[in-house]
PyMOL CGO cylinders between C-alpha atoms (Angstrom):
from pymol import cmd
from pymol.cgo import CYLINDER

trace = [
    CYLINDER, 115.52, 44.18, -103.64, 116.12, 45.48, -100.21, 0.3, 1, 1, 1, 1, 1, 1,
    CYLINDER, 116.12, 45.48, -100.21, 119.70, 47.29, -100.17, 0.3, 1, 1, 1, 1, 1, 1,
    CYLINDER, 119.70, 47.29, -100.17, 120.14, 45.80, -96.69, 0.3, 1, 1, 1, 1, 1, 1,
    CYLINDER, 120.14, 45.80, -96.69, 120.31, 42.64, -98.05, 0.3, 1, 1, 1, 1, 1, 1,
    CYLINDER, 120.31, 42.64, -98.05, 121.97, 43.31, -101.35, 0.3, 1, 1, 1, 1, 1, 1,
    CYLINDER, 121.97, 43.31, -101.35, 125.52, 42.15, -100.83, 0.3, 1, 1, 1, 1, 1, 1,
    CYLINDER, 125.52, 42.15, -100.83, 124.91, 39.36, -98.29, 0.3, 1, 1, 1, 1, 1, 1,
    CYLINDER, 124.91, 39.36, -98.29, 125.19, 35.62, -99.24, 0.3, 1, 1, 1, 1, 1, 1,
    CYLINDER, 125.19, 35.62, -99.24, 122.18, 33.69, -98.81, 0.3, 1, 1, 1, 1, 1, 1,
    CYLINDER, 122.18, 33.69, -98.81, 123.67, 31.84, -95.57, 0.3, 1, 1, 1, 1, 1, 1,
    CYLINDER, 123.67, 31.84, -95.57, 123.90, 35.58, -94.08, 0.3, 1, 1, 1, 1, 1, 1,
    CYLINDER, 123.90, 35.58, -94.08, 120.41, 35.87, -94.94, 0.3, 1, 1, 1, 1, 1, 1,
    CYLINDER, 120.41, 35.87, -94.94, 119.32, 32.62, -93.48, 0.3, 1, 1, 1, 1, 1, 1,
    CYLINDER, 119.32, 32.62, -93.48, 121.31, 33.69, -90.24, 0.3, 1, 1, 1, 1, 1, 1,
    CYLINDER, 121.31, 33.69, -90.24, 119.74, 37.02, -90.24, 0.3, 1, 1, 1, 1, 1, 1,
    CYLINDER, 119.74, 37.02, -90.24, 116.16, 35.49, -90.72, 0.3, 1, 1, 1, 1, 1, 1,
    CYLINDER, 116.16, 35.49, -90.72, 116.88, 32.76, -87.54, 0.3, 1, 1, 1, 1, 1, 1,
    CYLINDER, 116.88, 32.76, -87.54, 117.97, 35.96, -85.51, 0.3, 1, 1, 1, 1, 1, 1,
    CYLINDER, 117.97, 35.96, -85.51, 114.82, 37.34, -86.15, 0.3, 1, 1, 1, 1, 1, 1,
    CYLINDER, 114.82, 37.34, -86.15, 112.94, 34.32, -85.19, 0.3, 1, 1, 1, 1, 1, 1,
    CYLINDER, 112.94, 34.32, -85.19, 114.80, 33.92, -81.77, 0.3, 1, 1, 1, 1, 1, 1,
    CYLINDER, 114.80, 33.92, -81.77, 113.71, 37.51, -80.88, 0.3, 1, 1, 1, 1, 1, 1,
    CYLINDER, 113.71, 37.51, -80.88, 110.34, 36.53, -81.91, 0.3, 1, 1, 1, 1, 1, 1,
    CYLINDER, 110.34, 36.53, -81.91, 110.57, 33.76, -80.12, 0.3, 1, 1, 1, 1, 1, 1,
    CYLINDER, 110.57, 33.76, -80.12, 111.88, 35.28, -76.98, 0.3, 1, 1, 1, 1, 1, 1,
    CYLINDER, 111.88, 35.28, -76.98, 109.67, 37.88, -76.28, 0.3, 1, 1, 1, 1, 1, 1,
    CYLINDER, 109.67, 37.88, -76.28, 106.28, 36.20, -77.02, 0.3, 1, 1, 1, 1, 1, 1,
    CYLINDER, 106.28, 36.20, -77.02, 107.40, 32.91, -75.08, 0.3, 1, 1, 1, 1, 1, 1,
    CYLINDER, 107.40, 32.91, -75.08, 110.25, 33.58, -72.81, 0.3, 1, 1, 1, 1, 1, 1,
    CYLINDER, 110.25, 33.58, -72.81, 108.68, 30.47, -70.22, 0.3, 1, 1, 1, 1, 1, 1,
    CYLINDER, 108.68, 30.47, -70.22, 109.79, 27.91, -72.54, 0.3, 1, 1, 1, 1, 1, 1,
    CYLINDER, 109.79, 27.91, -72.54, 112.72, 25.74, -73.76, 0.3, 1, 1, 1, 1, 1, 1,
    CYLINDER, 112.72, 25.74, -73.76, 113.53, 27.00, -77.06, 0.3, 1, 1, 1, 1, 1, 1,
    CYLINDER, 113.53, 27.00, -77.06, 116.78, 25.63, -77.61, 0.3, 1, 1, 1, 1, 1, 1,
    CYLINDER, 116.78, 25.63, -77.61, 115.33, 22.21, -79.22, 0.3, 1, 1, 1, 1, 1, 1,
    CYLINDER, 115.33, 22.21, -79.22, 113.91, 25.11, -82.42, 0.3, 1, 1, 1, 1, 1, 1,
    CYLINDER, 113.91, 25.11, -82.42, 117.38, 26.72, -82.19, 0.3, 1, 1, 1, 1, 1, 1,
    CYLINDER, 117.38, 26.72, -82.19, 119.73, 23.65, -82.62, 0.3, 1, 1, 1, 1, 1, 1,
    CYLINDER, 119.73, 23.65, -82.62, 117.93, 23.29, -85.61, 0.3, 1, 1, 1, 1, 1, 1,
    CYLINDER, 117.93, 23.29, -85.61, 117.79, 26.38, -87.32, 0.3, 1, 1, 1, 1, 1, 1,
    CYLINDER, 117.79, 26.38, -87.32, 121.26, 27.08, -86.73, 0.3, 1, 1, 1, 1, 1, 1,
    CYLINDER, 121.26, 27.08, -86.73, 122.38, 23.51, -88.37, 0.3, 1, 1, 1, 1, 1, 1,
    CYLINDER, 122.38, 23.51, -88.37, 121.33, 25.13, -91.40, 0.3, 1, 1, 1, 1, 1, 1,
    CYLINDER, 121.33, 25.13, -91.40, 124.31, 27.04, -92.23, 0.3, 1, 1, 1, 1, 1, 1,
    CYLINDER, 124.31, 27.04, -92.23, 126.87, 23.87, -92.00, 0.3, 1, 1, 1, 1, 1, 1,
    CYLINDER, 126.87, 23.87, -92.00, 124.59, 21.54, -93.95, 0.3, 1, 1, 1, 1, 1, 1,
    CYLINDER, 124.59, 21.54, -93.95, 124.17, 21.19, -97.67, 0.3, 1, 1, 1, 1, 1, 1,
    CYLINDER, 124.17, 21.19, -97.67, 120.63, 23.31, -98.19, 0.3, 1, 1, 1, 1, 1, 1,
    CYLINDER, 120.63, 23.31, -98.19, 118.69, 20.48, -99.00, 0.3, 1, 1, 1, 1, 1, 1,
    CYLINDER, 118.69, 20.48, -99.00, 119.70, 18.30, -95.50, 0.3, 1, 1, 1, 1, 1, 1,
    CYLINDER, 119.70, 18.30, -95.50, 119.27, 21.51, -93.92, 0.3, 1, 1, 1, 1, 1, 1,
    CYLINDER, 119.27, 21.51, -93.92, 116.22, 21.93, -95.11, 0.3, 1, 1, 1, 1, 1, 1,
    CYLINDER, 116.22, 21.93, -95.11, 114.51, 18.30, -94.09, 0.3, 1, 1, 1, 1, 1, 1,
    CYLINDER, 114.51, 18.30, -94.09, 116.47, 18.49, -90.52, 0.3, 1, 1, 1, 1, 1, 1,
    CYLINDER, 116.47, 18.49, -90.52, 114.75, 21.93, -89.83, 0.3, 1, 1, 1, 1, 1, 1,
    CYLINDER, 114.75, 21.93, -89.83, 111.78, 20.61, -91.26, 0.3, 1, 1, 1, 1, 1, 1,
    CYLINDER, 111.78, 20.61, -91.26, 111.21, 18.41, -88.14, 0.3, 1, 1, 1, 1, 1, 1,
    CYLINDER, 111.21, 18.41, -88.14, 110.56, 21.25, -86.50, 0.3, 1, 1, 1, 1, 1, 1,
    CYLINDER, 110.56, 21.25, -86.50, 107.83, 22.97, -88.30, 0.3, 1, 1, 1, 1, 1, 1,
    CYLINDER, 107.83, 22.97, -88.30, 104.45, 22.55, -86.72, 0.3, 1, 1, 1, 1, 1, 1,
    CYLINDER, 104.45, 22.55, -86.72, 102.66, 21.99, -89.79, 0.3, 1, 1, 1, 1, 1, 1,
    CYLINDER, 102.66, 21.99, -89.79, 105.05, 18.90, -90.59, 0.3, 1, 1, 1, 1, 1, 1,
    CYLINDER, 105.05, 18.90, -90.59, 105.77, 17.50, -86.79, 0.3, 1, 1, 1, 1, 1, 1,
    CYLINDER, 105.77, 17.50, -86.79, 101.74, 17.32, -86.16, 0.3, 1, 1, 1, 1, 1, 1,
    CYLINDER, 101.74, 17.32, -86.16, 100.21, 16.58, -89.53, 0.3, 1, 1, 1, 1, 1, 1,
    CYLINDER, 100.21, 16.58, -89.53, 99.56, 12.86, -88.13, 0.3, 1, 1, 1, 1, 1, 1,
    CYLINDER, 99.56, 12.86, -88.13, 99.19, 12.99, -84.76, 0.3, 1, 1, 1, 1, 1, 1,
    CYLINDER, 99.19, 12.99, -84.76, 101.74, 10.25, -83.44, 0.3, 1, 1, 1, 1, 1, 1,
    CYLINDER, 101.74, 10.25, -83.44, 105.46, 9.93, -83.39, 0.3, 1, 1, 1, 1, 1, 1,
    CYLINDER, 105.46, 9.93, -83.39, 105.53, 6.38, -85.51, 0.3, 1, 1, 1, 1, 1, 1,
    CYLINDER, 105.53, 6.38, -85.51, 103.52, 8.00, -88.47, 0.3, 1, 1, 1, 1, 1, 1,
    CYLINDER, 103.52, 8.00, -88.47, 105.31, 11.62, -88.09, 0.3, 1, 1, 1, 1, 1, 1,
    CYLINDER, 105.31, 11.62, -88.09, 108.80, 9.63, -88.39, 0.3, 1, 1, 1, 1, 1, 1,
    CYLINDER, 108.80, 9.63, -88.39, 107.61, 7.12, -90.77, 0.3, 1, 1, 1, 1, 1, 1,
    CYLINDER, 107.61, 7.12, -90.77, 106.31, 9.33, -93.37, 0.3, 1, 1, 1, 1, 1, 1,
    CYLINDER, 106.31, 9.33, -93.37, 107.66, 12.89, -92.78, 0.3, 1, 1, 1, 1, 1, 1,
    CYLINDER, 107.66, 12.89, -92.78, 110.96, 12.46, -91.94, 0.3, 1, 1, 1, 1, 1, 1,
    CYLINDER, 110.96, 12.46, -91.94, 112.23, 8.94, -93.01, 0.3, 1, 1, 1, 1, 1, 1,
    CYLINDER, 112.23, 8.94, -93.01, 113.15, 8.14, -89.26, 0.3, 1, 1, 1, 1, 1, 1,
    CYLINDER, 113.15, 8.14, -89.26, 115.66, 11.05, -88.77, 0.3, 1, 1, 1, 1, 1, 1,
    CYLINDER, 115.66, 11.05, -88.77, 113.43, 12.37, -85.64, 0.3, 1, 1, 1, 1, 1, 1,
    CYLINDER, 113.43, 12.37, -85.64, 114.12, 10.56, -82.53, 0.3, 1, 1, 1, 1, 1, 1,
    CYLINDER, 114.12, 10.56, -82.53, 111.18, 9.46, -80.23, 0.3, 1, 1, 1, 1, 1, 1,
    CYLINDER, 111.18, 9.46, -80.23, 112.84, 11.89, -77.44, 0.3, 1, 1, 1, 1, 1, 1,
    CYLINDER, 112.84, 11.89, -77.44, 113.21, 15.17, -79.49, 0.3, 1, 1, 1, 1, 1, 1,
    CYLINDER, 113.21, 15.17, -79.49, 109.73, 14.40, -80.95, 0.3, 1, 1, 1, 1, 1, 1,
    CYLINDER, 109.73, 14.40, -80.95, 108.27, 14.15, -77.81, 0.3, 1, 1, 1, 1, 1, 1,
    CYLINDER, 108.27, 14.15, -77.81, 110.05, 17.32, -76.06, 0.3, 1, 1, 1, 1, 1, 1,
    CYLINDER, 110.05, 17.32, -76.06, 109.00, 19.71, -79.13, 0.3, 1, 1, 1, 1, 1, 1,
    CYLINDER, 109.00, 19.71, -79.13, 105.54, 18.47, -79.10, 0.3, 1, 1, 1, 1, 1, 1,
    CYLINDER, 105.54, 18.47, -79.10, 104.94, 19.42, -75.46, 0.3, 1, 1, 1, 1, 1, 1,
    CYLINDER, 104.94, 19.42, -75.46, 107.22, 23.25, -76.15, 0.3, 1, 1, 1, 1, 1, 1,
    CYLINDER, 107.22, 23.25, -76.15, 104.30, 23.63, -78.73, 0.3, 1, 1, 1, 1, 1, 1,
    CYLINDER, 104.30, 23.63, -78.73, 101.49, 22.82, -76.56, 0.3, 1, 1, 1, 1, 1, 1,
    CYLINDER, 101.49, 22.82, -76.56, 98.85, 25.48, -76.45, 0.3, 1, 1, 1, 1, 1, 1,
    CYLINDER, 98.85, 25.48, -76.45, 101.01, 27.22, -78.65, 0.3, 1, 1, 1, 1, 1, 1,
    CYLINDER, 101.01, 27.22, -78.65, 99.93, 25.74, -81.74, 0.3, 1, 1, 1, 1, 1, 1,
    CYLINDER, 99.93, 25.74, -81.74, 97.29, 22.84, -83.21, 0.3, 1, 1, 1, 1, 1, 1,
    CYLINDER, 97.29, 22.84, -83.21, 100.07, 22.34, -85.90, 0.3, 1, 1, 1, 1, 1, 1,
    CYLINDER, 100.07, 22.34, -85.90, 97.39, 23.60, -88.78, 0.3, 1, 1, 1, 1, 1, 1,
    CYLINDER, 97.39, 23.60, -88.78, 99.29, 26.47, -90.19, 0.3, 1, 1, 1, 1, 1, 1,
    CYLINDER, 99.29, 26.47, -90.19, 96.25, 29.21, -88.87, 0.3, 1, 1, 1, 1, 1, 1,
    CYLINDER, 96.25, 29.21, -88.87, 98.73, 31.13, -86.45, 0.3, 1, 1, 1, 1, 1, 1,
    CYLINDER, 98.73, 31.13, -86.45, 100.93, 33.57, -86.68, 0.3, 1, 1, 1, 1, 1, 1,
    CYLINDER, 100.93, 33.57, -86.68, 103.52, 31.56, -85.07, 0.3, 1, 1, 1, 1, 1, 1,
    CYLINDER, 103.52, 31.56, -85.07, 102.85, 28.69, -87.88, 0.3, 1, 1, 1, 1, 1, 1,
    CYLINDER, 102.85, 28.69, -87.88, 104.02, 31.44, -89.96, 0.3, 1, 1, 1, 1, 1, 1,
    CYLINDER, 104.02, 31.44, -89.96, 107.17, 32.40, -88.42, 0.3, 1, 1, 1, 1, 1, 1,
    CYLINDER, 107.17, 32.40, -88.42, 108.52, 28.31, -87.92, 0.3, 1, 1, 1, 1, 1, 1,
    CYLINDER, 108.52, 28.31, -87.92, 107.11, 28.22, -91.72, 0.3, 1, 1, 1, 1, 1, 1,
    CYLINDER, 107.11, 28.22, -91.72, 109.36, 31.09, -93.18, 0.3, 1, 1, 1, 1, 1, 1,
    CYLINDER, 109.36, 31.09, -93.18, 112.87, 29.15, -93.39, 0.3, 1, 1, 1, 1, 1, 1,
    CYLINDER, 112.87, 29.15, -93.39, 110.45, 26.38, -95.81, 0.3, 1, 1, 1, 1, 1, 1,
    CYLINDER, 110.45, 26.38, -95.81, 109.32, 29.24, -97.89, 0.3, 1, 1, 1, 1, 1, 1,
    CYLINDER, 109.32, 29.24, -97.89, 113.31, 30.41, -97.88, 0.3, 1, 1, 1, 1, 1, 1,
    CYLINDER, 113.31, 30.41, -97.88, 114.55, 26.89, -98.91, 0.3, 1, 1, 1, 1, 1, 1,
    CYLINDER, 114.55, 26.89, -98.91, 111.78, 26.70, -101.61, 0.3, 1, 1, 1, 1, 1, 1,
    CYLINDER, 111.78, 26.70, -101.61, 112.81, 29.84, -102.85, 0.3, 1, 1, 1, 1, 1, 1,
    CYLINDER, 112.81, 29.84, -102.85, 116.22, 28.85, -103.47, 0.3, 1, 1, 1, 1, 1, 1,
    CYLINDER, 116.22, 28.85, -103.47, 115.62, 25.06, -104.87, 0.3, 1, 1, 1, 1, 1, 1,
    CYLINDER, 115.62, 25.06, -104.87, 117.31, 25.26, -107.87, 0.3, 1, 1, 1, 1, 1, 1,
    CYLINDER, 117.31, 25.26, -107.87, 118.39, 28.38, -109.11, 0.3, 1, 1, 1, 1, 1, 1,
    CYLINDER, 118.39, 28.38, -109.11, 120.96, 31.03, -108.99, 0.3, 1, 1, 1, 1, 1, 1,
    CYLINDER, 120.96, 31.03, -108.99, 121.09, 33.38, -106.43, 0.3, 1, 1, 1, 1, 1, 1,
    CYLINDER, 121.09, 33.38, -106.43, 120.44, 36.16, -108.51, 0.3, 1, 1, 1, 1, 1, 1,
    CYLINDER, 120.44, 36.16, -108.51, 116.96, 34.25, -109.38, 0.3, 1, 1, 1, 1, 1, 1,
    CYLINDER, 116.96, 34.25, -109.38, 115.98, 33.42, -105.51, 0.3, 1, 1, 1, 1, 1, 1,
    CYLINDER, 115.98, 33.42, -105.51, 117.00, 36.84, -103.93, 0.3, 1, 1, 1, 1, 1, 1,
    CYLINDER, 117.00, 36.84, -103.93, 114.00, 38.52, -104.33, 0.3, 1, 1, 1, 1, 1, 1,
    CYLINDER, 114.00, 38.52, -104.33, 111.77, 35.59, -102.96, 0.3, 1, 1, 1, 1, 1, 1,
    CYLINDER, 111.77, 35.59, -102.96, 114.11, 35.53, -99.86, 0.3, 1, 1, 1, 1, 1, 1,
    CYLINDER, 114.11, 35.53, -99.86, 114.11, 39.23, -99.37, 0.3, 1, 1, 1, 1, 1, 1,
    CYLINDER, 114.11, 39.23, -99.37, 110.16, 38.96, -99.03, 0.3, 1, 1, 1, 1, 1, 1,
    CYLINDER, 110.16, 38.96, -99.03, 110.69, 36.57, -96.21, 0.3, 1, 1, 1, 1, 1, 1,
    CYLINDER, 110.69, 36.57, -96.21, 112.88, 38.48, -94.81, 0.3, 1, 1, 1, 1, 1, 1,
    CYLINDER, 112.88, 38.48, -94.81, 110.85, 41.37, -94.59, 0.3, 1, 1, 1, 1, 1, 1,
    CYLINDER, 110.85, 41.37, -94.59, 107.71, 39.78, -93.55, 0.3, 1, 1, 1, 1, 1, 1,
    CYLINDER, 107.71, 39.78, -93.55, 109.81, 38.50, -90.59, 0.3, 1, 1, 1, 1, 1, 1,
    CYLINDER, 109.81, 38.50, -90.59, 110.64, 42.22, -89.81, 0.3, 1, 1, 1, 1, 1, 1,
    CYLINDER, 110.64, 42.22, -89.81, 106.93, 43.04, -90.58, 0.3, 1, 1, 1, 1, 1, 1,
    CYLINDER, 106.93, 43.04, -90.58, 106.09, 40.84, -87.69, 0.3, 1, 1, 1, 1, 1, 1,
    CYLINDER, 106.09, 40.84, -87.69, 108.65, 41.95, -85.55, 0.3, 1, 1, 1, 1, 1, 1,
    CYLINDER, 108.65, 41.95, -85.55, 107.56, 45.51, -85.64, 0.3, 1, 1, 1, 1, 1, 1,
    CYLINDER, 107.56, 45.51, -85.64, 103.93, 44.64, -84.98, 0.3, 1, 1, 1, 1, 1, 1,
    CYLINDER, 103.93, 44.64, -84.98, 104.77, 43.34, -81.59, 0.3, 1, 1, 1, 1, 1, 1,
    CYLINDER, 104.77, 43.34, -81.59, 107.55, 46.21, -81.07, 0.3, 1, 1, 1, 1, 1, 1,
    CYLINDER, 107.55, 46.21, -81.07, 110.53, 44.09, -81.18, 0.3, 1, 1, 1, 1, 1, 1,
    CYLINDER, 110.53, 44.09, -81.18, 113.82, 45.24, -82.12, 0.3, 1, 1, 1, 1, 1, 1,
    CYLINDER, 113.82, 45.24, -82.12, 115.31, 44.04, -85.22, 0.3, 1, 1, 1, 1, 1, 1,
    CYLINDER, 115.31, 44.04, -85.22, 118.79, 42.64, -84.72, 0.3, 1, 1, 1, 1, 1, 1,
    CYLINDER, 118.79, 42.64, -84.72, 121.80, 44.34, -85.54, 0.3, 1, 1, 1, 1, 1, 1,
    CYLINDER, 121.80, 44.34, -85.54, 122.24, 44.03, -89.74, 0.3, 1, 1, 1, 1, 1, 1,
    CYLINDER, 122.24, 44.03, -89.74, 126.00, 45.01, -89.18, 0.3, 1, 1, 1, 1, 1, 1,
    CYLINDER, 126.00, 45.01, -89.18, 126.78, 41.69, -87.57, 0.3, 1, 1, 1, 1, 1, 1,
    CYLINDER, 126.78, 41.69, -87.57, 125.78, 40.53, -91.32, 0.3, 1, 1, 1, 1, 1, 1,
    CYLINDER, 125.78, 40.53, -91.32, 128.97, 41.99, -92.96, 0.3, 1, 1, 1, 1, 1, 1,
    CYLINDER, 128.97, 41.99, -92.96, 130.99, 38.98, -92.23, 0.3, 1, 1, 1, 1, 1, 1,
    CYLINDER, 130.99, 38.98, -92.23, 128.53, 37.43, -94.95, 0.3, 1, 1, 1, 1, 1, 1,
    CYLINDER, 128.53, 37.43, -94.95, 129.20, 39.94, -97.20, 0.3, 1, 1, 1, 1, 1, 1,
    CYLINDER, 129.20, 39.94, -97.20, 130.61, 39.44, -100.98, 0.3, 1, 1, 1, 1, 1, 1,
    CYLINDER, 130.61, 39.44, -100.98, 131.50, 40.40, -104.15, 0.3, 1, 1, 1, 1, 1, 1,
    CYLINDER, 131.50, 40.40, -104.15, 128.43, 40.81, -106.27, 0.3, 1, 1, 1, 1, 1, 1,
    CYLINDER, 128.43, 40.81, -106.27, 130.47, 41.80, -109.23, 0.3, 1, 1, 1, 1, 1, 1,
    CYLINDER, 130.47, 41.80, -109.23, 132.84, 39.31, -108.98, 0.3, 1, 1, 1, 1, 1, 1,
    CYLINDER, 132.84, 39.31, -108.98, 133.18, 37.02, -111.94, 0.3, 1, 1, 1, 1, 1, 1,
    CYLINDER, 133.18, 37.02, -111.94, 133.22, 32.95, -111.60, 0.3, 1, 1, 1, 1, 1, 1,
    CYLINDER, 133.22, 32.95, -111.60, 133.47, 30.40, -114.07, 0.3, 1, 1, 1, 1, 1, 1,
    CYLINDER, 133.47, 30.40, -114.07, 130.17, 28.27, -114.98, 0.3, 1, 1, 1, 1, 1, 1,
    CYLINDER, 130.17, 28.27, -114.98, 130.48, 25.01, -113.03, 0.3, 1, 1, 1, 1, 1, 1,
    CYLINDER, 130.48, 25.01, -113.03, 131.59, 26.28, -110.25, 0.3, 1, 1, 1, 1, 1, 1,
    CYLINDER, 131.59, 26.28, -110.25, 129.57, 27.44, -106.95, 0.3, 1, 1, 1, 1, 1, 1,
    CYLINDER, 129.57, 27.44, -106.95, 127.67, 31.22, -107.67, 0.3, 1, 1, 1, 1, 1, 1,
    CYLINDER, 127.67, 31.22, -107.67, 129.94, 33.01, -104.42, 0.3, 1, 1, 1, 1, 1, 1,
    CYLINDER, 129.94, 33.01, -104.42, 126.43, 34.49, -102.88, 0.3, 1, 1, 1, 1, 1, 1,
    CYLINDER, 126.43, 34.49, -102.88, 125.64, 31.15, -101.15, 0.3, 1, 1, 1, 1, 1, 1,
    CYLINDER, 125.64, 31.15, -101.15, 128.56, 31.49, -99.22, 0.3, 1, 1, 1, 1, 1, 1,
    CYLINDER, 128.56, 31.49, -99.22, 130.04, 29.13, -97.51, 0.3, 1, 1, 1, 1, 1, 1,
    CYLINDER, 130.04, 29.13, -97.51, 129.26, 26.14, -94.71, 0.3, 1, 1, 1, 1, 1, 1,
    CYLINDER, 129.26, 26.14, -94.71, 129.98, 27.45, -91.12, 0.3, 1, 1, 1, 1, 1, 1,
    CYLINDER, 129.98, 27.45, -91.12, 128.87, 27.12, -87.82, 0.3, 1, 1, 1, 1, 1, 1,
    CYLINDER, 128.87, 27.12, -87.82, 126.69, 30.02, -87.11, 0.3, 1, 1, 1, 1, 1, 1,
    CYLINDER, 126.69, 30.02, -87.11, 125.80, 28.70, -83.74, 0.3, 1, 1, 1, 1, 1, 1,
    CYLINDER, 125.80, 28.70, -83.74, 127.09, 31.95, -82.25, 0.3, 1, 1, 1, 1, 1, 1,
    CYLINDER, 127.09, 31.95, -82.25, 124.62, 34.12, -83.43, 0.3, 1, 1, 1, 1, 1, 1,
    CYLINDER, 124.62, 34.12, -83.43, 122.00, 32.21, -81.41, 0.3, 1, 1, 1, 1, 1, 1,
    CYLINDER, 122.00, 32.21, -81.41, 120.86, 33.88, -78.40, 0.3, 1, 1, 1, 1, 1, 1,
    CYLINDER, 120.86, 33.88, -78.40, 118.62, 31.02, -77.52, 0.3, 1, 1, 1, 1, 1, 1,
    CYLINDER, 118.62, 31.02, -77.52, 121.80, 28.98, -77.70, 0.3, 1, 1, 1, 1, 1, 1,
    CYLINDER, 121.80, 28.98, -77.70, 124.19, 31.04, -75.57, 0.3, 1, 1, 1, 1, 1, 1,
    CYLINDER, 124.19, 31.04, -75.57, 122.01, 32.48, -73.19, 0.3, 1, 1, 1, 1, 1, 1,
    CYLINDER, 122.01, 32.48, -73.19, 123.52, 32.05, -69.56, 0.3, 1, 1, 1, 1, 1, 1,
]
cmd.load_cgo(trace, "trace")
């Protein structure tokens, strides 16, 4: 496992991997409105993993185009949690972007939380962490391909914890960490 990584809870990773994304995001389309992505990656953190996971889903290409109008997107994707509006406004930020068929390299990026939040269904940290790391680092792979700077890892050591620290079965494994609002990290979000 990457040492970077080692002592971060999985929310701390999940933040790390959205600040790679927005940098990704940034530089290769700076002309468009990305905040609609960003409001929901950065739910992720305050949600239980599963929600998280289905409300950030609504944003994945491969999921929001599969069928080609809102009424059968919201009917059998996303049980009517995506509103006609948002639907609409993401679909145009993703025209001639994407056909929403997973071939792209930006498929790949808006993919890589799913492939986090599969990695985790389930299991103990300790079981998921090298699944996540791999995500993590093909996020930095593609990041250094088109020369962008990889955000600063020390603003990770609020997420950091106890990896020796003992806890009795039942209760939660401490590297998940715990629900915030990690809105602040966003620099899609808090950009003047």
């Amino acid at each position: 496992m990457n040492d970077d990584f080692k002592n971060i809870t999985m929310i701390g990773k999940i933040c790390y991997l959205f600040m790679c994304m927005e940098r990704y995001l940034l530089a290769l389309y700076p002309d468009h409105d990305l905040r609609p992505v960003a409001r929901k990656m950065w739910q992720w953190s305050s949600h239980w993993w599963d929600e998280a996971w289905d409300n950030y889903s609504t944003v994945v290409p491969e999921y929001l185009m599969e069928f080609g109008t809102y009424e059968e997107t919201n009917e059998r994707s996303f049980d009517g949690e995506l509103s006609k509006s948002d639907y609409d406004e993401i679909i145009a930020l993703y025209n001639g972007i994407t056909n929403g068929k997973g071939e792209n390299e930006f498929d790949q990026v808006m993919r890589l939380p799913i492939d986090f939040g599969n990695a985790t269904e389930g299991t103990s940290v300790k079981d998921a962490e090298a699944e996540v790391v791999e995500c993590l680092v093909i996020m930095e792979n593609i990041l250094k391909k088109h020369d962008i700077l990889l955000p600063d890892k020390s603003i990770l050591c609020h997420f950091e914890y106890d990896r020796e620290k003992p806890y009795v079965e039942g209760e939660k494994e401490p590297g998940w960490g715990d629900f915030e609002n990690t809105e602040y990290l966003s620099i899609i979000l808090n950009k003047s």
